[in-house]
Backbone of each chain as ProteinMPNN parsed JSONL, in Angstrom:
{"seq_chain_A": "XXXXXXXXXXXXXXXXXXXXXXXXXXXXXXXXXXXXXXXXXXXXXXXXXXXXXXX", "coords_chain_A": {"N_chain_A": [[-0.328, 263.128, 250.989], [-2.31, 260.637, 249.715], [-2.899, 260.368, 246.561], [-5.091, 258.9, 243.699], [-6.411, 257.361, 240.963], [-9.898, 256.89, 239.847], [-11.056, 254.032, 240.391], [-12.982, 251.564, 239.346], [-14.98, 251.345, 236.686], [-16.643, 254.073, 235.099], [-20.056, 253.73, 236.205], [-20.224, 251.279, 237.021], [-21.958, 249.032, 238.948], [-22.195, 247.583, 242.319], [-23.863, 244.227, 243.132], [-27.453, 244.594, 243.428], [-28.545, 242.973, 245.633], [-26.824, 242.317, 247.551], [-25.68, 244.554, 248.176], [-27.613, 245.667, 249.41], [-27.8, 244.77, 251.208], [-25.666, 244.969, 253.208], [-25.654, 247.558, 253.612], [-28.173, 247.657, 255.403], [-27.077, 245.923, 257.033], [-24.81, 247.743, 258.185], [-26.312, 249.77, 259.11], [-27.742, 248.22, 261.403], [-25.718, 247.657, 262.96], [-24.693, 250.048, 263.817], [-26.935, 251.629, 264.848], [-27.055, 250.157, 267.838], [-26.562, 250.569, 270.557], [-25.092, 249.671, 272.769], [-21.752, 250.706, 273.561], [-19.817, 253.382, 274.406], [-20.148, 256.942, 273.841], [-17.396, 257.703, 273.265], [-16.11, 255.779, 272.787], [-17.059, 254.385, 270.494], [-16.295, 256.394, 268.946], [-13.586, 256.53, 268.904], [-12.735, 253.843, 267.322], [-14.318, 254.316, 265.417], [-12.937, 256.408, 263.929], [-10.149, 254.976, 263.579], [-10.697, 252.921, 262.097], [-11.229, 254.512, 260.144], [-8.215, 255.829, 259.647], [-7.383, 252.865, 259.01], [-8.201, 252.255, 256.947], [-7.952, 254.416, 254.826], [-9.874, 256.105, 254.43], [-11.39, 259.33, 253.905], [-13.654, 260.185, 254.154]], "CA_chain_A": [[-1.683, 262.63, 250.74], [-2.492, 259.485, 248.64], [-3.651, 260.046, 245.083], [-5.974, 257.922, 243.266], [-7.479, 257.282, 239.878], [-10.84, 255.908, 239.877], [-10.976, 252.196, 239.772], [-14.805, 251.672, 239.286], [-15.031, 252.282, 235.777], [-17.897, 254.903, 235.429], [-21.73, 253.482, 235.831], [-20.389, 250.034, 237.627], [-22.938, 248.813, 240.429], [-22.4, 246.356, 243.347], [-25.063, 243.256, 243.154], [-28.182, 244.865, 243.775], [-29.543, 242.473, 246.976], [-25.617, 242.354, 248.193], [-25.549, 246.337, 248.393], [-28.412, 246.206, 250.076], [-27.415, 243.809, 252.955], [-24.406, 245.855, 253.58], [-26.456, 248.827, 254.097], [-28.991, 247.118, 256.552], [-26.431, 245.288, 258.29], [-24.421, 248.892, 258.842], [-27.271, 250.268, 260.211], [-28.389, 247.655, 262.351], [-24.613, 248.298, 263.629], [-24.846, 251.709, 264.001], [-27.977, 251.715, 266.273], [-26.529, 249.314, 268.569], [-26.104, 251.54, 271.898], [-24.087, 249.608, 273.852], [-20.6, 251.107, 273.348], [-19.706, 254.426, 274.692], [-19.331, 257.447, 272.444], [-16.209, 257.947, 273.376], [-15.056, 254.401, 272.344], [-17.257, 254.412, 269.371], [-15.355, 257.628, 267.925], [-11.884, 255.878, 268.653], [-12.731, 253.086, 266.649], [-14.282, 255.141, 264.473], [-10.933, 257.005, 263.259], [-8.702, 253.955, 264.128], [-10.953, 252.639, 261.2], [-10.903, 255.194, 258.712], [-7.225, 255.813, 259.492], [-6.274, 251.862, 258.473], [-8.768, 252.033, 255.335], [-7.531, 255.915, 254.345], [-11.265, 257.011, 254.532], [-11.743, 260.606, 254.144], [-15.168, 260.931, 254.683]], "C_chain_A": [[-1.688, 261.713, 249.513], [-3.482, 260.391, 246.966], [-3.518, 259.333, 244.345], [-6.617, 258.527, 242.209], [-8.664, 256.586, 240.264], [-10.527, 254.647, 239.383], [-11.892, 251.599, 239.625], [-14.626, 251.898, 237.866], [-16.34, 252.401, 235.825], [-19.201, 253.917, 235.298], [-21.623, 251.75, 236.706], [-20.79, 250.126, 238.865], [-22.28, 247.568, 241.12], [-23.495, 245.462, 242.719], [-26.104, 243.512, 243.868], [-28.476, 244.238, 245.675], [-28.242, 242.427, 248.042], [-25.433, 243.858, 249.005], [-26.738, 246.851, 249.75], [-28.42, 245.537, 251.763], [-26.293, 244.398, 253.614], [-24.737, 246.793, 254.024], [-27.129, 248.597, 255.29], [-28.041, 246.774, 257.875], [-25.468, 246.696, 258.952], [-25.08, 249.591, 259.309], [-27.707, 249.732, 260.974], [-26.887, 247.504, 263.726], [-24.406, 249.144, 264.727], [-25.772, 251.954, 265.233], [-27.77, 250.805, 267.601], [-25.587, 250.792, 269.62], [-25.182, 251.217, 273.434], [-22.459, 250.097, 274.374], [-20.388, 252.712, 273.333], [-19.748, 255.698, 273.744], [-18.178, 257.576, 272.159], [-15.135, 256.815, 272.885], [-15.133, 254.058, 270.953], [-16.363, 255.488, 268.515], [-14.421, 256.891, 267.753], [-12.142, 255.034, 267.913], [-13.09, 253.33, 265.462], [-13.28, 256.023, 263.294], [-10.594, 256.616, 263.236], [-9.419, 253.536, 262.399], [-10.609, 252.912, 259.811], [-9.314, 255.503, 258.795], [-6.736, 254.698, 258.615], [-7.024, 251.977, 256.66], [-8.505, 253.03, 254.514], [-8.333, 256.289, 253.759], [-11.139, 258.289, 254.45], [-12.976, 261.206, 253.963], [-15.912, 260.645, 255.722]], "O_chain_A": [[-1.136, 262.017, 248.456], [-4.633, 260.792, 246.793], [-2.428, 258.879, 243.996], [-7.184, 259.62, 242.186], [-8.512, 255.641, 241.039], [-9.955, 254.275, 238.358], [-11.526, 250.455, 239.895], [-13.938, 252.908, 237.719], [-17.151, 251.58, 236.256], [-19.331, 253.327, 234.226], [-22.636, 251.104, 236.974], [-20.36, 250.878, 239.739], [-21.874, 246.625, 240.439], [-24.074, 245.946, 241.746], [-26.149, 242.941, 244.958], [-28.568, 244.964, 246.665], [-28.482, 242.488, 249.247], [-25.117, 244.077, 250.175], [-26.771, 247.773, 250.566], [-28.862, 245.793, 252.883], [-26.159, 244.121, 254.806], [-24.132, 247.122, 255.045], [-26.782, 249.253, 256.272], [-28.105, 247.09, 259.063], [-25.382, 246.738, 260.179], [-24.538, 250.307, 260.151], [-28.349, 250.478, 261.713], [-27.003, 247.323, 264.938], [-24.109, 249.064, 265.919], [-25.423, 252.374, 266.336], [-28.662, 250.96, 268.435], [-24.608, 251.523, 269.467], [-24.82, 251.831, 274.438], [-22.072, 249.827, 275.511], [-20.75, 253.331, 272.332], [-19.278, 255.416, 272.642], [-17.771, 257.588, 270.997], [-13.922, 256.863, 272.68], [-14.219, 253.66, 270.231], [-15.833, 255.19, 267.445], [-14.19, 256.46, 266.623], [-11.387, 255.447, 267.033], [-12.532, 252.844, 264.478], [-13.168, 256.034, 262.068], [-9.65, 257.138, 262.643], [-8.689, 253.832, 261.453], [-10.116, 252.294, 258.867], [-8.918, 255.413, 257.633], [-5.96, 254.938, 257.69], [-6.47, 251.816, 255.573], [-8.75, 252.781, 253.333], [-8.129, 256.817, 252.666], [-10.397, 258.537, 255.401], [-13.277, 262.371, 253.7], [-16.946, 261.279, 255.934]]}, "seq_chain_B": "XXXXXXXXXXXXXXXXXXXXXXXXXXXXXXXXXXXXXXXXXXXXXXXXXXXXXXXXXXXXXXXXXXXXXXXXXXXXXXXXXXXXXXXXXXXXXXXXXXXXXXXXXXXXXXXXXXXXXXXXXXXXXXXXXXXXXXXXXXXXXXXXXXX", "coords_chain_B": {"N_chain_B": [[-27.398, 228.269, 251.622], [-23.776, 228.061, 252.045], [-20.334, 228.302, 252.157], [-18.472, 228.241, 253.853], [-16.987, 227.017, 257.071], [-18.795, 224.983, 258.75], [-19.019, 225.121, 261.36], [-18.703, 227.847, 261.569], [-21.392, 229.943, 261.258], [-23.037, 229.22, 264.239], [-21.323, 230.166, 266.164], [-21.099, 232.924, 265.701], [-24.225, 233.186, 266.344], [-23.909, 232.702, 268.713], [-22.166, 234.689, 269.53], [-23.478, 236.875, 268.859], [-25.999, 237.284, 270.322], [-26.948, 238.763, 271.57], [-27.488, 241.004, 269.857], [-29.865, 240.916, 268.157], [-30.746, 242.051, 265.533], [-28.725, 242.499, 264.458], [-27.312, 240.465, 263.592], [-28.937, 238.822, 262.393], [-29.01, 240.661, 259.944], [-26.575, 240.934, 259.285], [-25.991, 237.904, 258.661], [-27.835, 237.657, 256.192], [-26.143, 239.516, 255.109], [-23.92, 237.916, 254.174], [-24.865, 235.565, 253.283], [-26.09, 236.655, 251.234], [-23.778, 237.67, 249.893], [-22.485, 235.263, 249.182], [-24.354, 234.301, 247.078], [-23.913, 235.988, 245.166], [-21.543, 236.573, 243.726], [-19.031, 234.225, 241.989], [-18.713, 230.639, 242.6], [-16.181, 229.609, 243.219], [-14.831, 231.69, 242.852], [-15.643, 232.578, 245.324], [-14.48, 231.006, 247.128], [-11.917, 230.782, 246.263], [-10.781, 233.503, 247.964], [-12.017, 233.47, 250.087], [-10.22, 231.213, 251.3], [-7.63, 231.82, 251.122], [-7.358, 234.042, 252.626], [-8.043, 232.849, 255.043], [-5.869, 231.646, 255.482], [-3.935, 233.736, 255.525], [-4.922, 234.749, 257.595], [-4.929, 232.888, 259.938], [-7.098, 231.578, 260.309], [-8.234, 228.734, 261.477], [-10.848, 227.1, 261.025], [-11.258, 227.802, 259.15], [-9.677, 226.723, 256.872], [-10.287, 224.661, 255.121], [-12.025, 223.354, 251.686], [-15.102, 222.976, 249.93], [-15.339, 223.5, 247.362], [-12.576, 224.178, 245.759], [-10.474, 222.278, 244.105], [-8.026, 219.482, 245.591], [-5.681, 219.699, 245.362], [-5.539, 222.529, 244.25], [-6.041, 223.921, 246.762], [-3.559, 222.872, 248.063], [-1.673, 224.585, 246.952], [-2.274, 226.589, 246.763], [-0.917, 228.644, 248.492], [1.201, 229.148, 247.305], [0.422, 230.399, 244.98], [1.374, 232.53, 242.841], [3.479, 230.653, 241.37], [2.347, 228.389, 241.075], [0.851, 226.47, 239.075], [-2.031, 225.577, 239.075], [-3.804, 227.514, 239.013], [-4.861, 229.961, 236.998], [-5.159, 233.12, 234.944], [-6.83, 234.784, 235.994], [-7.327, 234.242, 238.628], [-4.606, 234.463, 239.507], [-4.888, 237.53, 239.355], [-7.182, 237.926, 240.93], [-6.528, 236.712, 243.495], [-4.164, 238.119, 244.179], [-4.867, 240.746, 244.475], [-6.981, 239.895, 246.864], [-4.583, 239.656, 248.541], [-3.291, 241.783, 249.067], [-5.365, 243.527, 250.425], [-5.879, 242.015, 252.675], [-3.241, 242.841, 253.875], [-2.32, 245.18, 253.683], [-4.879, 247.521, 253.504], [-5.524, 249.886, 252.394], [-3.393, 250.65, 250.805], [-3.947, 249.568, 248.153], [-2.796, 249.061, 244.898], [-3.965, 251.042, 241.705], [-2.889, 249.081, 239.483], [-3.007, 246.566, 240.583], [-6.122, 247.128, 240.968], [-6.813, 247.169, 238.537], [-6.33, 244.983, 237.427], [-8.071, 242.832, 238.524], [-10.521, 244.118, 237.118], [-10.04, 243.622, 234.601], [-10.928, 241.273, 234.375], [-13.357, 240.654, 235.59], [-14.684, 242.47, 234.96], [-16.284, 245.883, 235.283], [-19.088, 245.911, 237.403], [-18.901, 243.534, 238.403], [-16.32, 243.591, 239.72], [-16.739, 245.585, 241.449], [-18.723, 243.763, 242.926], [-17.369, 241.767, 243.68], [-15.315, 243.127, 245.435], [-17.369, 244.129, 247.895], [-17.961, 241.396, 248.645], [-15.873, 240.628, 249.536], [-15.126, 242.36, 251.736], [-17.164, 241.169, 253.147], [-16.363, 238.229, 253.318], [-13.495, 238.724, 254.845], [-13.991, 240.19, 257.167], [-16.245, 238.675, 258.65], [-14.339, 236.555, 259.864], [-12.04, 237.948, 260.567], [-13.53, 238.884, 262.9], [-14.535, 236.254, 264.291], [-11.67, 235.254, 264.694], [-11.404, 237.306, 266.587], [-13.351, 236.833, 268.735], [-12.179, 234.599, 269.24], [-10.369, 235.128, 270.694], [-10.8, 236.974, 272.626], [-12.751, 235.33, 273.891], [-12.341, 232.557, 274.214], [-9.632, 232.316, 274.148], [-8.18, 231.65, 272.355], [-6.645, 231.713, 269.491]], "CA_chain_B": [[-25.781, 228.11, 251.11], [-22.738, 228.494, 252.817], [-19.157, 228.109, 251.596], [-17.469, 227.965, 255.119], [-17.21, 226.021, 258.019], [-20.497, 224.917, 259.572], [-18.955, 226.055, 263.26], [-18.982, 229.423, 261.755], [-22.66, 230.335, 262.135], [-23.342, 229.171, 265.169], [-20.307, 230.9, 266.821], [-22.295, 234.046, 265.702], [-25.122, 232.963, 266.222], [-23.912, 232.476, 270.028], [-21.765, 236.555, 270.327], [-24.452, 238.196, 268.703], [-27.047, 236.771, 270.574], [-27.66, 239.95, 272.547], [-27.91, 241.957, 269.235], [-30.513, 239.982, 267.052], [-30.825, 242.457, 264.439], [-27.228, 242.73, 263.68], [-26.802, 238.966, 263.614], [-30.027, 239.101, 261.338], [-28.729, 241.689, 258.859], [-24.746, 239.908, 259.064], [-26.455, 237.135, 257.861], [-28.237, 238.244, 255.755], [-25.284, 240.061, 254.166], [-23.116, 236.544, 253.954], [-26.15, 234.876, 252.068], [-26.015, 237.621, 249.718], [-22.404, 237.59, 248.98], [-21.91, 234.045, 248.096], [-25.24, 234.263, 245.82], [-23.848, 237.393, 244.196], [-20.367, 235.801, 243.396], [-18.81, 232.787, 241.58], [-18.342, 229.914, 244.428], [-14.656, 229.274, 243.412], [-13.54, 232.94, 243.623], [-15.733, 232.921, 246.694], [-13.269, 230.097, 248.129], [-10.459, 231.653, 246.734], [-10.448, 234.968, 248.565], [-12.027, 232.653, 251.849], [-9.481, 230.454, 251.989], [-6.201, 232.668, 250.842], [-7.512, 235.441, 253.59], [-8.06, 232.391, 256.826], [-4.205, 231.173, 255.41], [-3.191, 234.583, 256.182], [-5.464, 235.656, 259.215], [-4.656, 232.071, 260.864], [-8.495, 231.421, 260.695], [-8.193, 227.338, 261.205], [-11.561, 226.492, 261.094], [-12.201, 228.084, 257.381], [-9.019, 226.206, 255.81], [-11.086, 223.374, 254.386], [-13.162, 223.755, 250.467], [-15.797, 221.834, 249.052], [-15.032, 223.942, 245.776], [-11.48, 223.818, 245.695], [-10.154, 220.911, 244.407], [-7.079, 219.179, 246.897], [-4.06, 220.111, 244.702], [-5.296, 223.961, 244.867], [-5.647, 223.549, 248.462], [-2.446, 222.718, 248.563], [-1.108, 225.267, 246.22], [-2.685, 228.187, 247.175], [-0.186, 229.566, 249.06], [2.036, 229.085, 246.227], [-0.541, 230.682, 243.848], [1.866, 232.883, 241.83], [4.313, 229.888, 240.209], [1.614, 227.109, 241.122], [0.433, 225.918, 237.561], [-3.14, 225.526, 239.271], [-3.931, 228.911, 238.783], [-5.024, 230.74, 235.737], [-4.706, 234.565, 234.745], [-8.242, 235.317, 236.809], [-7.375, 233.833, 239.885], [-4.055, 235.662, 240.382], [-5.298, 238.657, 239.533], [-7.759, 237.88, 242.652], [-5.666, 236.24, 244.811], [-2.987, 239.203, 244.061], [-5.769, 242.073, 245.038], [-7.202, 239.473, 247.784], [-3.59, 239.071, 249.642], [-3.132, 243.299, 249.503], [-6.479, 243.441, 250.69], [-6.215, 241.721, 253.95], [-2.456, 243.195, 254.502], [-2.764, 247.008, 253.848], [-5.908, 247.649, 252.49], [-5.468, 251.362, 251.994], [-2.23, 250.555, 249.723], [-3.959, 249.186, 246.903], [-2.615, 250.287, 243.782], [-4.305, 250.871, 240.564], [-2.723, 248.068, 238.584], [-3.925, 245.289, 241.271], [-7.655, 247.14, 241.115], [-7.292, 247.398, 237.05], [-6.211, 243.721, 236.673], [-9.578, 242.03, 238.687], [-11.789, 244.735, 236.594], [-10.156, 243.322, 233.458], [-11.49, 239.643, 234.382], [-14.516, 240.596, 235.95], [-15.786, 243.91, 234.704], [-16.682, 246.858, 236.72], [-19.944, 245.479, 238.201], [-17.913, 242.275, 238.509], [-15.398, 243.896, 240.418], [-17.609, 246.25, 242.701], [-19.499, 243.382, 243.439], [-16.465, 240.834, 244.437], [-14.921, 243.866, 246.795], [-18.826, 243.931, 249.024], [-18.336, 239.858, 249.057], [-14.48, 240.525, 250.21], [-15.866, 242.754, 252.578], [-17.913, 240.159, 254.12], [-15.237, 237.162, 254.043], [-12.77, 238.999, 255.884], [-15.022, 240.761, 258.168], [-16.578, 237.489, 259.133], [-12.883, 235.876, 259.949], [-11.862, 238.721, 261.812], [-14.786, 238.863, 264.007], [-14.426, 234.96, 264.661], [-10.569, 235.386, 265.289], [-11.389, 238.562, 267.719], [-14.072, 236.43, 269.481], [-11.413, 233.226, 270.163], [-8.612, 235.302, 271.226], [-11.255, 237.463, 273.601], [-13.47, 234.574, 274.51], [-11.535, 231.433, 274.432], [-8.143, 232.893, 274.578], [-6.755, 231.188, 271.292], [-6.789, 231.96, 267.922]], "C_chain_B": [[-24.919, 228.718, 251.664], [-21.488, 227.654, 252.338], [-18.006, 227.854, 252.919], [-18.01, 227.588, 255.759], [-18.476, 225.892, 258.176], [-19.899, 225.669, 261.553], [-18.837, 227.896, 262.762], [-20.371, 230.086, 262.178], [-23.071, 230.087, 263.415], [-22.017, 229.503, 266.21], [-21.389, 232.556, 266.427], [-23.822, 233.938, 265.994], [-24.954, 233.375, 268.259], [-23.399, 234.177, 270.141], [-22.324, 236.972, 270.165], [-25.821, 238.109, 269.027], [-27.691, 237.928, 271.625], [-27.616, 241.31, 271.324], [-28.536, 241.358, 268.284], [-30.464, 240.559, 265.807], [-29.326, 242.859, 263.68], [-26.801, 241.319, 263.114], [-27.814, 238.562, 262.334], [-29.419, 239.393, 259.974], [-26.976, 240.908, 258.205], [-24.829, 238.908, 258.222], [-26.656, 237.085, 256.439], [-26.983, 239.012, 254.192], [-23.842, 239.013, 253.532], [-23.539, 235.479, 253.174], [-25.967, 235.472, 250.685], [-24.787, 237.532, 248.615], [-22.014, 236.109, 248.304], [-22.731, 233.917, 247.212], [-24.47, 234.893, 244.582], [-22.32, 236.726, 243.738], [-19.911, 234.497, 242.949], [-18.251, 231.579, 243.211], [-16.619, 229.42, 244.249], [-13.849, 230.505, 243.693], [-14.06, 233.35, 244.929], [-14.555, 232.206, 247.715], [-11.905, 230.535, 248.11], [-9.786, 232.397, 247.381], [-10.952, 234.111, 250.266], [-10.843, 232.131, 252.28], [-8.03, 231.096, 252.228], [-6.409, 233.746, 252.197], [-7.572, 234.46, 255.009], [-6.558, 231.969, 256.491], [-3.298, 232.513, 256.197], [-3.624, 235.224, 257.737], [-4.806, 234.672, 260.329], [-6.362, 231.344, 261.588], [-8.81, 229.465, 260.307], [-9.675, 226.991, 260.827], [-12.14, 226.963, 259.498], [-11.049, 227.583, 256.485], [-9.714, 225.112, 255.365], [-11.948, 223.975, 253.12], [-13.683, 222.731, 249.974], [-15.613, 222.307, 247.538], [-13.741, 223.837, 245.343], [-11.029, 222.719, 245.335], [-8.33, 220.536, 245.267], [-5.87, 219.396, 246.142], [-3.626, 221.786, 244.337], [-5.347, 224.364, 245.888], [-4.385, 223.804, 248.577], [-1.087, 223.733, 248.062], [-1.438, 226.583, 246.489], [-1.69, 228.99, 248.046], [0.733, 230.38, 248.259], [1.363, 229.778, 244.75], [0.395, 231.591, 242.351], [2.996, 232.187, 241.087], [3.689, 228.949, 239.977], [0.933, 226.853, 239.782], [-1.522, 225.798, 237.779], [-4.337, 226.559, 238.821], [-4.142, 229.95, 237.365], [-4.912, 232.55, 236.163], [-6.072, 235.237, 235.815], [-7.651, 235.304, 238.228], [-6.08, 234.478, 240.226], [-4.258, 236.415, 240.547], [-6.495, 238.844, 240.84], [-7.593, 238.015, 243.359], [-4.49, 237.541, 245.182], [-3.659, 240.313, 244.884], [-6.21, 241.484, 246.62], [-6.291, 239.964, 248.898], [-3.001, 240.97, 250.288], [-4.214, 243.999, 250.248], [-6.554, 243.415, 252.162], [-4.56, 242.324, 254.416], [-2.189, 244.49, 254.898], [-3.751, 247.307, 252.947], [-6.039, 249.102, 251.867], [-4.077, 251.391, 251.089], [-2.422, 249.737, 248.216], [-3.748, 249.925, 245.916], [-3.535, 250.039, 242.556], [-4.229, 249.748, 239.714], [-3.336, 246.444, 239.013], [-5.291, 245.839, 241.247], [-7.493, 246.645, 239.864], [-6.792, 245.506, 236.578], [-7.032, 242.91, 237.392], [-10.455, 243.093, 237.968], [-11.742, 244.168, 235.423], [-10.577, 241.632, 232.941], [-12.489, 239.794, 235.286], [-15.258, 241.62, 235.985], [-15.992, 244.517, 235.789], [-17.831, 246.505, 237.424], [-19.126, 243.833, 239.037], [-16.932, 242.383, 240.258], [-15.95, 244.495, 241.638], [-18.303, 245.254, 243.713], [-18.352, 242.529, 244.479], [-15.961, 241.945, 245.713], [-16.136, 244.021, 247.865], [-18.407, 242.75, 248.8], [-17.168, 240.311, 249.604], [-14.808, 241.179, 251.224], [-16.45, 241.975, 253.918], [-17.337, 239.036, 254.148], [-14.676, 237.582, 254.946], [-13.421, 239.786, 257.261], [-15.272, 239.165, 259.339], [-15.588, 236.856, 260.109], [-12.503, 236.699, 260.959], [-12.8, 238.648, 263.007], [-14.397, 237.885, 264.595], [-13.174, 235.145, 265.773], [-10.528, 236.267, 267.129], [-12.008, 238.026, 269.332], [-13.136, 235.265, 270.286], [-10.989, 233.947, 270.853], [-9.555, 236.072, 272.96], [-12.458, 236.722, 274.666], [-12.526, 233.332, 275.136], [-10.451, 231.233, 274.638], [-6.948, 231.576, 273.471], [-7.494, 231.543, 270.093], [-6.753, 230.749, 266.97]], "O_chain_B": [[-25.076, 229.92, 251.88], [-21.6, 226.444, 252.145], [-16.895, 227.338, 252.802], [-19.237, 227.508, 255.689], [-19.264, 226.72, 257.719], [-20.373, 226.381, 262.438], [-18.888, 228.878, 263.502], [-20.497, 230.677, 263.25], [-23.658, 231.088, 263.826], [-21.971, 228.743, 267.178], [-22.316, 232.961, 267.128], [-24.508, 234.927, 265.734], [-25.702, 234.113, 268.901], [-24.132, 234.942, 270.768], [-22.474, 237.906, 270.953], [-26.722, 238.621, 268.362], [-28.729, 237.849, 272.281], [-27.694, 242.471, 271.728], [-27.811, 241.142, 267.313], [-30.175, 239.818, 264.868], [-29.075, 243.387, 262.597], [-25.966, 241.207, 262.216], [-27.336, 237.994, 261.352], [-29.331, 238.573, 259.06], [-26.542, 240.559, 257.107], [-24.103, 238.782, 257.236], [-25.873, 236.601, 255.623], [-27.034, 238.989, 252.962], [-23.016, 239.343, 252.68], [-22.849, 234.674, 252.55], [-25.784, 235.021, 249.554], [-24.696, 237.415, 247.393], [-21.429, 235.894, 247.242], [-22.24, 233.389, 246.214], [-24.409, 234.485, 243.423], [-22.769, 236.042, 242.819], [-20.415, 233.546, 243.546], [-17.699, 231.765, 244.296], [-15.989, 228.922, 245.182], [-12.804, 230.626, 244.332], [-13.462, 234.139, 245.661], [-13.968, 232.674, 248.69], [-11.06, 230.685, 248.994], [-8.57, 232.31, 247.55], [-10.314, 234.202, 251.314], [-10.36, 232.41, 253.377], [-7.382, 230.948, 253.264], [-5.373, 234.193, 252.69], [-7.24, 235.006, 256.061], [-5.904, 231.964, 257.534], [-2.409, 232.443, 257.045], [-3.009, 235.847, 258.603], [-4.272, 235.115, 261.346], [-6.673, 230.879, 262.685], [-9.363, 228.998, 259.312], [-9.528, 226.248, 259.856], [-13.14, 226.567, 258.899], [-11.192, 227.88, 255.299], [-8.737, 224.363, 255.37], [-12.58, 225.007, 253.347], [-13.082, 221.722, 249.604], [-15.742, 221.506, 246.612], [-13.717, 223.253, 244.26], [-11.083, 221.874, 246.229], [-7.562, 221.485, 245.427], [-4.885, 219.055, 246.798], [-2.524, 222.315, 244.187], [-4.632, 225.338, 246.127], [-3.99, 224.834, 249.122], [0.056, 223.732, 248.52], [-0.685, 227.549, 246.362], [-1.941, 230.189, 248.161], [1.031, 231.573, 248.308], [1.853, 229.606, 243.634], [0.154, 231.365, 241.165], [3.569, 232.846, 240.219], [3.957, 228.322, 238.952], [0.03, 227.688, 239.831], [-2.256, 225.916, 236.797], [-5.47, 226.323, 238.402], [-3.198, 230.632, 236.968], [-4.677, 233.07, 237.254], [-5.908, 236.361, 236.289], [-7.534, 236.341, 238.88], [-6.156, 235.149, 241.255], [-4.11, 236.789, 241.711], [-6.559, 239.848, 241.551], [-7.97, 238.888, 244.141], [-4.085, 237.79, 246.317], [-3.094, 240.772, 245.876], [-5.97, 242.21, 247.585], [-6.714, 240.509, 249.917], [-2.543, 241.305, 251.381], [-3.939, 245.107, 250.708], [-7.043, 244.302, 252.861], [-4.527, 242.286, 255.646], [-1.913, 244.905, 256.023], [-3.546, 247.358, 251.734], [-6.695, 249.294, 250.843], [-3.82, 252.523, 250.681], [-1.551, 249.391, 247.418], [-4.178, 251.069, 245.763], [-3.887, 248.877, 242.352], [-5.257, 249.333, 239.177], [-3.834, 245.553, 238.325], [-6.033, 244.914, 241.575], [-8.001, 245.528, 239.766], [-6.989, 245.017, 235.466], [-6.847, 241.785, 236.928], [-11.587, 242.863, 238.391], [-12.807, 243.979, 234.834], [-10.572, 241.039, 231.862], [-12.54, 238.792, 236.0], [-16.225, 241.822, 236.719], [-15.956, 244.078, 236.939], [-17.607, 246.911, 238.564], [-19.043, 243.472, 240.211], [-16.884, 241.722, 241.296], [-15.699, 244.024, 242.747], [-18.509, 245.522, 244.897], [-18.387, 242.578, 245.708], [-16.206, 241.629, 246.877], [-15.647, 244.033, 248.995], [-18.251, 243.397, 247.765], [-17.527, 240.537, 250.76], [-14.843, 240.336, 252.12], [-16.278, 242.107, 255.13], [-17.692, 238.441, 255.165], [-14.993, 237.136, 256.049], [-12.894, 239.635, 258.364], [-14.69, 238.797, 260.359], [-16.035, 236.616, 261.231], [-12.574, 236.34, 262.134], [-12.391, 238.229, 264.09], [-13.778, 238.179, 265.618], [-13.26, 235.193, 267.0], [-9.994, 236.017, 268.209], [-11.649, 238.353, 270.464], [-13.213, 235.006, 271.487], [-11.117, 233.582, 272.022], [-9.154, 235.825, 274.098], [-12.932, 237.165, 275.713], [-12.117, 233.246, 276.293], [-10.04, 230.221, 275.205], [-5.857, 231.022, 273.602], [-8.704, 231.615, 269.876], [-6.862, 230.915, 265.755]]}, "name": "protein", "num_of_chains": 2, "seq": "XXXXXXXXXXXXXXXXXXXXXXXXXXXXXXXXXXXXXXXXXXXXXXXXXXXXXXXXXXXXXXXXXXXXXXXXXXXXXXXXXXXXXXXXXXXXXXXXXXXXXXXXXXXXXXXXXXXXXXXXXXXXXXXXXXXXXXXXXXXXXXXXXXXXXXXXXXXXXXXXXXXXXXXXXXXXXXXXXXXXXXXXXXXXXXXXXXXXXXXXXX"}
């Protein structure tokens, strides 16, 4: 398993109106029902596998 | 304002034309990032990331001038290049190859030339370059059948 120091140092924000388009646009994603669940999961994990997501 | 091609929007404009509010919000989040960022390290990390994706239609910069163009590949002996911009281009090029192998010393040397908001903010704009690029790429190879 990878371990990691923080690289953020503590209290640093994204660009407020940037953060917030990132958010919108992953939810306007997200609700997008055309794609199976079954395909969405796989891509889902294939994802967090290449980015070494664990949440 | 827009920092890449002009055939980029309207290539999205045309796949995501059966999801408006994603194409909306995409937007939306591509506006944001070049506001929120300087426009030369926006070009830097654009253009260094279509060199490596193979994304022809985003090698061209109106910010760039034509001798870092031409150097950018060459960015770590190229004289063009100051102590900022490798440290960019260095995090950029690990970025788009294994992005889950970044180490500490490539995060801690763009935080120490652009502060931790700095830095948080450039990784959400990197985010949305390569995103963008990929998408495009995904769309030739599965629409048009070239990259």
């Amino acid at each position: 398993m990878t371990v990691r120091s923080p690289r953020l140092p503590k209290g640093s924000r994204s660009h407020p109106e940037l953060q917030r388009a990132l958010v919108d646009w992953q939810a306007a994603a997200v609700r997008l029902d055309q794609v199976d669940p079954l395909t969405t999961e796989l891509v889902r994990l294939r994802c967090a596998q290449h980015h070494d997501c664990h949440t | 304002m827009t920092l890449e091609s002009a055939s980029t929007a309207p290539v999205f404009a045309t796949r995501l034309a059966h999801a408006p509010d994603v194409l909306t919000e995409l937007t939306a989040a591509h506006d944001a990032a070049v506001q929120a960022i300087d426009p030369r390290l926006y070009d830097l990390a654009r253009v260094r990331i279509a060199m490596l994706l193979g994304t022809q239609s985003e090698l061209e910069s109106r910010v760039l001038s034509a001798d870092e163009m031409a150097k950018l590949a060459q960015w770590p002996s190229a004289t063009e290049f100051d102590a900022q911009d490798r440290a960019v281009l260095g995090f950029v090029e690990q970025w788009v190859i294994d992005v889950a192998s970044i180490d500490d010393d490539l995060a801690n040397g763009v935080v120490q030339h652009l502060g931790g908001d700095g830095f948080a903010t450039f990784i959400h704009a990197l985010l949305v370059i390569e995103q963008r690029q990929r998408l495009r790429l995904a769309w030739q190879q599965l629409f048009e059948g070239t990259t």
